[in-house]
Structures are given as C-alpha cells and as structure tokens.
C-alpha positions as CSV (number, residue, x, y, z in Angstrom):
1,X,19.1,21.1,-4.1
2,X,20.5,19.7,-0.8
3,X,20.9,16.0,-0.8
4,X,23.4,15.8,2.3
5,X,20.6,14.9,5.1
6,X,20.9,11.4,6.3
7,X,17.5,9.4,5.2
8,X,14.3,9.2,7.2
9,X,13.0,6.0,8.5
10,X,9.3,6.0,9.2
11,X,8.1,1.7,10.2
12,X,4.5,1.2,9.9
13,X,3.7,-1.4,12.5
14,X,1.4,-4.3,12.2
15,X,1.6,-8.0,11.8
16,X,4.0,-7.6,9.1
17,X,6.3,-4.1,9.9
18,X,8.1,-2.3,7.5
19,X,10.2,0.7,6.4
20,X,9.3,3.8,4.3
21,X,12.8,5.3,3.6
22,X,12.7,9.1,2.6
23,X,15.3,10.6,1.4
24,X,18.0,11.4,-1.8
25,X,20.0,8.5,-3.8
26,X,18.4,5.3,-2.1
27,X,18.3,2.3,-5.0
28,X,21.5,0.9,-2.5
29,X,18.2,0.1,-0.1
30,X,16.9,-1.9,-2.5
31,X,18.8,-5.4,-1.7
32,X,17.3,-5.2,1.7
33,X,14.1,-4.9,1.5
34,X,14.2,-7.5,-2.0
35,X,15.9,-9.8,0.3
36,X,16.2,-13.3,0.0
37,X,14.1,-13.6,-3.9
38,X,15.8,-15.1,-6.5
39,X,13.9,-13.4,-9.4
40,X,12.6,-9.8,-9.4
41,X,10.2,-8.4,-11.9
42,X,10.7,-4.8,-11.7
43,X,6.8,-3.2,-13.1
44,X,7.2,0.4,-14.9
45,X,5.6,3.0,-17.3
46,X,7.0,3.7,-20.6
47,X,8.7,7.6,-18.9
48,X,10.7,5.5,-16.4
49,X,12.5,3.0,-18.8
50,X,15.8,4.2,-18.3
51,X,15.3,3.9,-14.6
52,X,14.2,0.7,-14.1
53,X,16.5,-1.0,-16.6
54,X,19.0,0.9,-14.2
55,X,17.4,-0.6,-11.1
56,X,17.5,-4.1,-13.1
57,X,21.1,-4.1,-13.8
58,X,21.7,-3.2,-10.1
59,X,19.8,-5.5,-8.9
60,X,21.7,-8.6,-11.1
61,X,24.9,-7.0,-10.0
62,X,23.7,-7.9,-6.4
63,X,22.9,-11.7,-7.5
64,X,19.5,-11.3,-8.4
65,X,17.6,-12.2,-11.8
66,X,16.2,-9.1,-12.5
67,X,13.5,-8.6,-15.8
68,X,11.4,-5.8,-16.5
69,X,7.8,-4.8,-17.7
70,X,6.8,-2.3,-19.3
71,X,2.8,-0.8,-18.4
72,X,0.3,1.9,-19.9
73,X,0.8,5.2,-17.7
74,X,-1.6,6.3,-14.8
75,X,-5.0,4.8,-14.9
76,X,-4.5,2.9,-18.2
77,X,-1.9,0.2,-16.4
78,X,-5.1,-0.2,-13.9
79,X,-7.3,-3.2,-15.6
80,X,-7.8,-6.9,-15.9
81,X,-5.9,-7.1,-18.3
82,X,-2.9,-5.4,-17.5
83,X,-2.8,-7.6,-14.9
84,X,-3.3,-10.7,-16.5
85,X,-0.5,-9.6,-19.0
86,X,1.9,-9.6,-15.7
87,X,0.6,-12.5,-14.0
88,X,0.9,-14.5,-17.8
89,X,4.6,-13.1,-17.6
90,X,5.3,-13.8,-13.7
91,X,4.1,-17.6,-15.2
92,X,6.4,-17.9,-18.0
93,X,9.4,-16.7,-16.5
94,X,8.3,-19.3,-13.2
95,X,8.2,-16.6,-10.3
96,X,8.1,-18.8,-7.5
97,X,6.3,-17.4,-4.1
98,X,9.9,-16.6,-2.6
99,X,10.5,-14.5,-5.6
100,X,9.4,-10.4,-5.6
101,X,7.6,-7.7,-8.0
102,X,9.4,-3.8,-7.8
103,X,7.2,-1.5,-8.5
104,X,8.8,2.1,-9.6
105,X,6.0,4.8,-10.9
106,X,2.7,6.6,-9.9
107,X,0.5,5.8,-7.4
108,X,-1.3,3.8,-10.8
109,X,1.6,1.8,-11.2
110,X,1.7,1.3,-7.2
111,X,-1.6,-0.3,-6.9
112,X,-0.9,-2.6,-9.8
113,X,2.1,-4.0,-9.0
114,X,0.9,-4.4,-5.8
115,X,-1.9,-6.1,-6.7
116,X,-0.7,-8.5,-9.4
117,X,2.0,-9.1,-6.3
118,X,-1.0,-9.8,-3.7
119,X,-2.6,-12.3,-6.3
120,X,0.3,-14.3,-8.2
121,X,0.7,-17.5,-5.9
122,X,-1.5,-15.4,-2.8
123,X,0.9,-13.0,-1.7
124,X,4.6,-12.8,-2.8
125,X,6.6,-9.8,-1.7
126,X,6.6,-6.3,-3.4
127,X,8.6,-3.1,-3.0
128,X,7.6,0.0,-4.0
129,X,9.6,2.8,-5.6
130,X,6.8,5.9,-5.5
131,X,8.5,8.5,-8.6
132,X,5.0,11.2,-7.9
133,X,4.2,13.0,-4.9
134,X,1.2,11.5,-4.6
135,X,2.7,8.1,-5.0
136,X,5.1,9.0,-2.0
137,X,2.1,10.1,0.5
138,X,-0.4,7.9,-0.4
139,X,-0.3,5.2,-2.6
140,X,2.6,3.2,-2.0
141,X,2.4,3.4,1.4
142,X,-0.2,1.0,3.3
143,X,-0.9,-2.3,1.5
144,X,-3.9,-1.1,-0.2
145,X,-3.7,-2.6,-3.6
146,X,-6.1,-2.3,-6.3
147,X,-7.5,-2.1,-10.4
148,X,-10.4,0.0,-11.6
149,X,-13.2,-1.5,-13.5
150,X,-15.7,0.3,-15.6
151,X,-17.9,0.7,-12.3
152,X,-15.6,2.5,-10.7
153,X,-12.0,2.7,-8.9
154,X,-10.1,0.5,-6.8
155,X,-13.2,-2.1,-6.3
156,X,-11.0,-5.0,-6.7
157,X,-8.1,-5.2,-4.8
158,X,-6.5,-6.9,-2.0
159,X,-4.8,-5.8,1.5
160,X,-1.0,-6.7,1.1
161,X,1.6,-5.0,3.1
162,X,5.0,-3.8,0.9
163,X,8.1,-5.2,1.7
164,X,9.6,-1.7,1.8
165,X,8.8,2.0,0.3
166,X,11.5,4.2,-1.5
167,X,11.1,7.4,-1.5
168,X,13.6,9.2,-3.3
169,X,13.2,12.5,-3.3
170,X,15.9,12.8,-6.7
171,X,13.1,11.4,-8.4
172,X,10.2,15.0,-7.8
173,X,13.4,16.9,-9.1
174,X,11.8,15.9,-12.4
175,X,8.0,16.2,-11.7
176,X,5.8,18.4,-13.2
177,X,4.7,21.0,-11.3
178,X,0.9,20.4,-11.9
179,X,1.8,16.7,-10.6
180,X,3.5,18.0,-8.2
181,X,0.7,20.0,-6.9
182,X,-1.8,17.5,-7.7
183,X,-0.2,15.5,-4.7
184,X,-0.3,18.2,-2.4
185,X,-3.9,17.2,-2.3
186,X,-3.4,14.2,-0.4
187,X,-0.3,15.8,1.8
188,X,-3.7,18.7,2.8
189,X,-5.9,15.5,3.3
190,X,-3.5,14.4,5.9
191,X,-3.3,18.0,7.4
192,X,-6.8,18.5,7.7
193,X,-7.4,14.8,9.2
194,X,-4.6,14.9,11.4
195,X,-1.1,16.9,11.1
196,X,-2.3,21.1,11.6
197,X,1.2,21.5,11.1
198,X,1.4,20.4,7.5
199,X,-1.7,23.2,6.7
200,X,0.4,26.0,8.0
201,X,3.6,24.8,6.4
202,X,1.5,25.1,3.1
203,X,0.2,28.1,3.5
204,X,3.4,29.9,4.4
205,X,5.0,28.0,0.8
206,X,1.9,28.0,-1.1
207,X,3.4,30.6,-3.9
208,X,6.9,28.5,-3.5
209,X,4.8,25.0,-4.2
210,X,2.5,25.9,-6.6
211,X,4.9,27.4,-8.8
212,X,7.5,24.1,-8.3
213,X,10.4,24.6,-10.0
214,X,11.7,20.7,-9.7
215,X,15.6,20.5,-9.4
216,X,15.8,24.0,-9.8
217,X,14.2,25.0,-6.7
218,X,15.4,26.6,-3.7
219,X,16.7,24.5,-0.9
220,X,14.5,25.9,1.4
221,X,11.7,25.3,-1.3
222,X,13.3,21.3,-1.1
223,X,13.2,21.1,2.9
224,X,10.0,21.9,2.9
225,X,8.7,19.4,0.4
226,X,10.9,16.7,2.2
227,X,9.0,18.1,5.3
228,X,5.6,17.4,4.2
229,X,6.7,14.1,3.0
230,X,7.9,12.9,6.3
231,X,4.6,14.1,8.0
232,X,2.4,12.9,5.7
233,X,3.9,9.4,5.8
234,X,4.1,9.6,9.7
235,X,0.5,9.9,9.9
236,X,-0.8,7.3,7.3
237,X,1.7,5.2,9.0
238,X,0.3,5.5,12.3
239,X,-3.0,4.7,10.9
240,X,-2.3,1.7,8.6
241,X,-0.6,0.6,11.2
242,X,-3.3,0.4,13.8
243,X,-5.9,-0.7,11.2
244,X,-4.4,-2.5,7.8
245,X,-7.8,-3.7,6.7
246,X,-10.0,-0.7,7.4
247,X,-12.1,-2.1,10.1
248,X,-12.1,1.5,11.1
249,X,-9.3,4.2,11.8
250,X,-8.5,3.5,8.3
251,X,-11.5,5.0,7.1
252,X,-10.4,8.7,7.7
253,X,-7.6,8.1,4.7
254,X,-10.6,8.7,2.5
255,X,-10.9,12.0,3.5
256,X,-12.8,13.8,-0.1
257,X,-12.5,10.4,-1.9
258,X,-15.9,9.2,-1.6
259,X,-17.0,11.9,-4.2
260,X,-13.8,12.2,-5.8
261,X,-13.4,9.0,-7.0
262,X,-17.1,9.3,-8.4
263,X,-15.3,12.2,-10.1
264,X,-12.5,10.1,-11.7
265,X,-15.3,8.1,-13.2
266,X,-17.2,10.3,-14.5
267,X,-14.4,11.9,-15.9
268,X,-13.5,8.8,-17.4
269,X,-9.7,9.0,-15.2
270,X,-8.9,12.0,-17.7
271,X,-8.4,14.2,-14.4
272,X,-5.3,14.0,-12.0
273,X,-6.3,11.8,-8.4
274,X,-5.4,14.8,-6.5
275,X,-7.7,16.8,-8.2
276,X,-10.7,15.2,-7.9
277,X,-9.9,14.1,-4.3
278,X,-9.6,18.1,-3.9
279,X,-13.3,18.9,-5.2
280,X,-14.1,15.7,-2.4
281,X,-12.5,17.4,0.0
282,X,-14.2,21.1,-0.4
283,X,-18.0,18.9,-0.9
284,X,-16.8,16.8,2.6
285,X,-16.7,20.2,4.2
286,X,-19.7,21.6,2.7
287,X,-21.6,18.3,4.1
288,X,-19.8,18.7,7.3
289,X,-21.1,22.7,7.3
290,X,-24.4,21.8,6.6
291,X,-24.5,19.3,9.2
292,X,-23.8,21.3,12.0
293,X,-20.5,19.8,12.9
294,X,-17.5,22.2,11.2
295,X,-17.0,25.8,11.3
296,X,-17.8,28.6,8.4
297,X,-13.9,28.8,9.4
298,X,-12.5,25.6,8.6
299,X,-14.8,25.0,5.8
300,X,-13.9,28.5,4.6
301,X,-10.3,27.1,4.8
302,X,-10.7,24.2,2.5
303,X,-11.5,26.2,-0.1
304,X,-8.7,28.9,0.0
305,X,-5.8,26.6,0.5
306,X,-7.0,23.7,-2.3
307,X,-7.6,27.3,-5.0
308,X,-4.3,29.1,-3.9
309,X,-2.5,25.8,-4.9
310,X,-4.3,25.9,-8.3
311,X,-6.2,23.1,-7.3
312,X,-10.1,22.8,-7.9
313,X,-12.5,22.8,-6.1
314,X,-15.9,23.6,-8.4
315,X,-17.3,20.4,-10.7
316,X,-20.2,20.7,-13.0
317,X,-24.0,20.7,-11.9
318,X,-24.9,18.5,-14.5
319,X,-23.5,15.3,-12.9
320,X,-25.4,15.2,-9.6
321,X,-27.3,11.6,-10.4
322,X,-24.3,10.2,-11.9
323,X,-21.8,11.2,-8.9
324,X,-24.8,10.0,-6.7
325,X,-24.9,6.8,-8.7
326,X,-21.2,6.1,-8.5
327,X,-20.9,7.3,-5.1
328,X,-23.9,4.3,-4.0
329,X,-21.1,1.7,-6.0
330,X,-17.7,3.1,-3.1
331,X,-16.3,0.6,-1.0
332,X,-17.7,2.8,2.3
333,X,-21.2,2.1,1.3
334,X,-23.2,-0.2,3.4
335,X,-26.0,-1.6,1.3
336,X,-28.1,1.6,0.3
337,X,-26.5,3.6,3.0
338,X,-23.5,6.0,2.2
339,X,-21.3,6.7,4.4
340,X,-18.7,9.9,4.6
341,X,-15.5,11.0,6.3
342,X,-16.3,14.3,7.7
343,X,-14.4,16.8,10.0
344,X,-15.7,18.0,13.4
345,X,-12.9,20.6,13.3
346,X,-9.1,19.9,12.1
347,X,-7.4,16.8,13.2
348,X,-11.0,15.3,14.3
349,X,-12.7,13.2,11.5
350,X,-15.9,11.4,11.7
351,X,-18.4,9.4,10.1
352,X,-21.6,10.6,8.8
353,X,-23.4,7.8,8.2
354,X,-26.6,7.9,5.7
355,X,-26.9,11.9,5.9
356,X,-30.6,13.1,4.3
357,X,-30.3,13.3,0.2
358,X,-31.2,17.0,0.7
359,X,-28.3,17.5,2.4
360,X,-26.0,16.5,0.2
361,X,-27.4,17.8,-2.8
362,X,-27.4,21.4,-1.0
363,X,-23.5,20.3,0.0
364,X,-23.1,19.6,-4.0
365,X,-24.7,22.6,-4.8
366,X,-22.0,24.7,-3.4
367,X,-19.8,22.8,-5.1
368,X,-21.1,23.2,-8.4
369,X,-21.8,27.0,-8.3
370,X,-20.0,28.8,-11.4
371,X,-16.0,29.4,-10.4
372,X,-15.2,33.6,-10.8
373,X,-13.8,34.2,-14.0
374,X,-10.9,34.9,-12.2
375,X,-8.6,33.8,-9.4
376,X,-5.5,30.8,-8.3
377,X,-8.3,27.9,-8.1
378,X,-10.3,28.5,-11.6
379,X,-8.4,28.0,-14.4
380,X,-6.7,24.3,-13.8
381,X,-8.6,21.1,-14.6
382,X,-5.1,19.3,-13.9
383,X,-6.1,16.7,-16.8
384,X,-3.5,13.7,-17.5
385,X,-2.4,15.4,-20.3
C-alpha cells in the first residue's frame, strides 16, 4: 500500500464551509479542525478502543482535555438512550458550547455523535473520523445527523454541519471485505446519480473490490479505492453544499433509500446499510422502468454491477405491506403521498411523486422474484454479523 500521495482537500460550501481531508496518517489534522475547545469528548465503538484512546492522548498532548465514550456498534449506538447516556456525560464533565464531540467509527457512530453534538447546548462543534467505507462517502459527510426509533430510521435528527471530516484511508486497510463492499453501494449511488465515471471505474475493478484484500492489496487495487473516495465525496459535496437542509438537490442522496431503509426495519437493522440501500436502488430502477422514464439498459445495469459486487439485489415477497407501511413513515413522504428518487438516465435523477400503487407493486415484484440458485449477487445477505 502506497501512502506517499499528498492528502485531498474536498470544502463543501455553505453558510458554514468545511474540509473533508482524504488521505493516509491524518490524526495531525485533528488540532485544526478541534480548534479553539477546551474539552473534547471523543465518541467510539467497543473495535476502535485502542484508537481513540490514541486520538485522546494526542489530543491532551496538544493542550486539550480529552475523555472518551465508549458506544454499542452500528445501529445499536442509534437510540434515545444512547444519547441520553452522552448528553448525561457531556453534563457531568460540564462541556461548555465552545467545547467539541470527535466522532471515530461507522456511519452509526457518525450520525450519533453528530447528533448528541447538534443537541447538547443547540449546536457545539463535532469532527468526524469515518473508519467504514460507507462512513467515508456518506455518512460523515454533510451535516445530516440522526437516531432510529422503533418506526423507523433517522426520523429524529437535526441538520448540523461538521467541523471537519477525516478520512484516513490507513483505517479500510483493516475493513472487512463485505463492509467494504457494503459501501460500494453508496460510492454506485453516487455514480448512477451523478459521477459515470465512478460506474466504469467499478466495473473495470469489480473482481479486485469485491474480493478486498485490506492492507494486503495491490496498489493499483488502493488508487482505485482512494479514487472512488475522492469522487464520491466531490459529488455529495457539491450537493450538500448547494442544499444543506434538503429543500431540494439534496433529495437525490436518497437514491434506493426510500425502500431500503424500510428494509433495515423490517430486518430489524440485522442487514448492512449498503445492502439494503442496494435492493433500493435495483426497485428505484424497476419503478423508473415501469414508468417510462429509464432504459431496459440502465436498469439492466443496476442489477449486474450491485450482483457482480456480491451485493443484493432480491428481498422477500412476503413483506410488500410492511415495506409499504414503513415506506408511508420516510422523511420524503408528503402526507399520504410518497415520493421517490428515480433516474431519467445516468447522472439525471428525478422525482416521482405519488406513482399509482400498481406500479410499484409490479416494480417490487421484480424485486422479489426467486434469485438463481447460482451466481455473484445470490448468496450474500451481508448481515452485521
């Protein structure tokens, strides 16, 4: 693994601009963008002790009081009371609103220390530290912020803009490869939405990425990843910067997540974001088929990419009024009226607003048809465990 490239800076724009740094060995960024706090509560899951007690000590060696909390891995850190347990900590150790929260983990542990960071005191400053893929391309840059409840995902949550975004590329050396692959499913959302270029850069690496081979991989196998990184941030960094609070652009980030985060629900968050946001993606295009707007082409496409990565893209038939259900409960819907992100061909998203129930149980029924026995796509749930 190369690590002699100088880092990337990507600034996302907007009333509050900031940096996402990509690149190898960047914890010395993290004075910077702390800045001026005097107490930093640095947020992890139970893998990454070692590293954020590492992170802690550095950041007391630059003058800072630095303590650390430990939280439940992926979707378990994401409830009420996980949060309450930081805020009731952020209280007893009197974090003032000058002071800052690091976050270092998943896009789970992300969205919750960005959230408890929105809320103590209304708004004191966070960095994030994305150690996943996913967390990289997605959920640690943008200012969406967010905790699950048992109606669904993300519906509470605030907007609040990072300080700064680390992404350290040391840190997928580690990854597993079915993580890693899981967050190719967001770096294909932002292909398919906007960035062609990431698309063919998967396809001609799709045997190299879906068999990741972390630290051990080839440098070209690295350049590539640090590739996709760079344009997937690029492009939810143009959007989030036109439109923080989703008034509108903002809405084509959640490409396949209207029915994919039904899927995480259902599923009781035992499946991988990236998976379910994959079987979102192949129903989008289905809808988008049906509806006279995409190509047999490009639909045809979603499907062979998502399976040659080992992602899925079939979900049981048996949940159609339960996925409906949840689906009614996403923060797209306008009253009774669901609402999609849908492609008019690559790089050209839309809205489909209130599309006829027919339709999108026909779209579902593709969906749900029996996988072949055999083939790249079938045999991976990508589960948490």
């Amino acid at each position: 693994m190369s690590t002699d490239s100088a880092p990337v800076r990507v600034t996302v724009t907007g009333e509050a601009p900031y940096d996402v740094v990509i690149g190898h060995h960047l914890l010395g960024e993290l004075p910077s963008m702390v800045g001026e706090a005097a107490k930093v509560l640095v947020v992890h899951p139970a893998a990454l002790s070692t590293t954020a007690d590492t992170v802690a000590e550095d950041l007391k060696a630059s003058g800072y009081e630095a303590f650390v909390a430990e939280v439940p891995d992926a979707e378990s850190a994401k409830t009420p009371q996980v949060a309450a347990f930081l805020w009731g900590l952020l209280g007893q150790l009197d974090f003032t609103r000058t002071d800052a929260i690091v976050g270092i983990g998943g896009g789970a542990t992300t969205d919750l220390a960005g959230f408890v960071a929105a809320t103590w005191l209304r708004g004191i400053r966070v960095v994030q530290v994305p150690t996943t893929l996913l967390a990289m391309v997605d959920a640690a840059v943008g200012g969406k912020t967010g905790i699950n409840t048992s109606e669904g995902k993300n519906l509470v949550g605030a907007f609040h803009p990072p300080a700064g975004v680390l992404c350290d590329l040391q840190a997928l050396g580690s990854l597993d490869k079915w993580d890693l692959v899981a967050g190719l499913a967001e770096v294909v959302k932002t292909g398919f939405i906007a960035d062609p270029v990431i698309l063919d850069l998967v396809e001609a690496h799709v045997e190299e990425l879906r068999g990741w081979a972390g630290a051990d991989a080839a440098d070209e196998t690295w350049a590539v990843v640090a590739e996709l990184v760079e344009r997937s941030v690029r492009v939810k960094a143009r959007v989030v910067g036109e439109d923080l609070k989703e008034a509108g652009l903002r809405e084509i980030l959640n490409y396949g997540h209207t029915l994919g985060h039904a899927i995480e629900l259902a599923e009781r968050y035992q499946w991988r974001h990236g998976a379910a946001v994959s079987v979102g993606m192949v129903f989008a295009a289905e809808l988008a088929r049906m509806a006279g707007k995409l190509s047999d082409d490009v639909a045809d496409r979603h499907r062979a990419l998502l399976s040659s990565l080992g992602l899925p893209v079939h979900y049981r038939g048996d949940r159609w009024d339960q996925l409906l259900a949840a689906m009614h409960r996403d923060k797209k819907a306008r009253g009774n009226l669901l609402r999609f992100v849908v492609l008019d061909d690559i790089a050209k998203p839309v809205r489909l607003e209130g599309p006829d129930p027919t339709l999108l149980a026909a779209a579902y029924a593709e969906v749900s048809k029996e996988p072949p026995t055999k083939g790249p796509g079938t045999p991976v749930t990508l589960t948490l465990g």
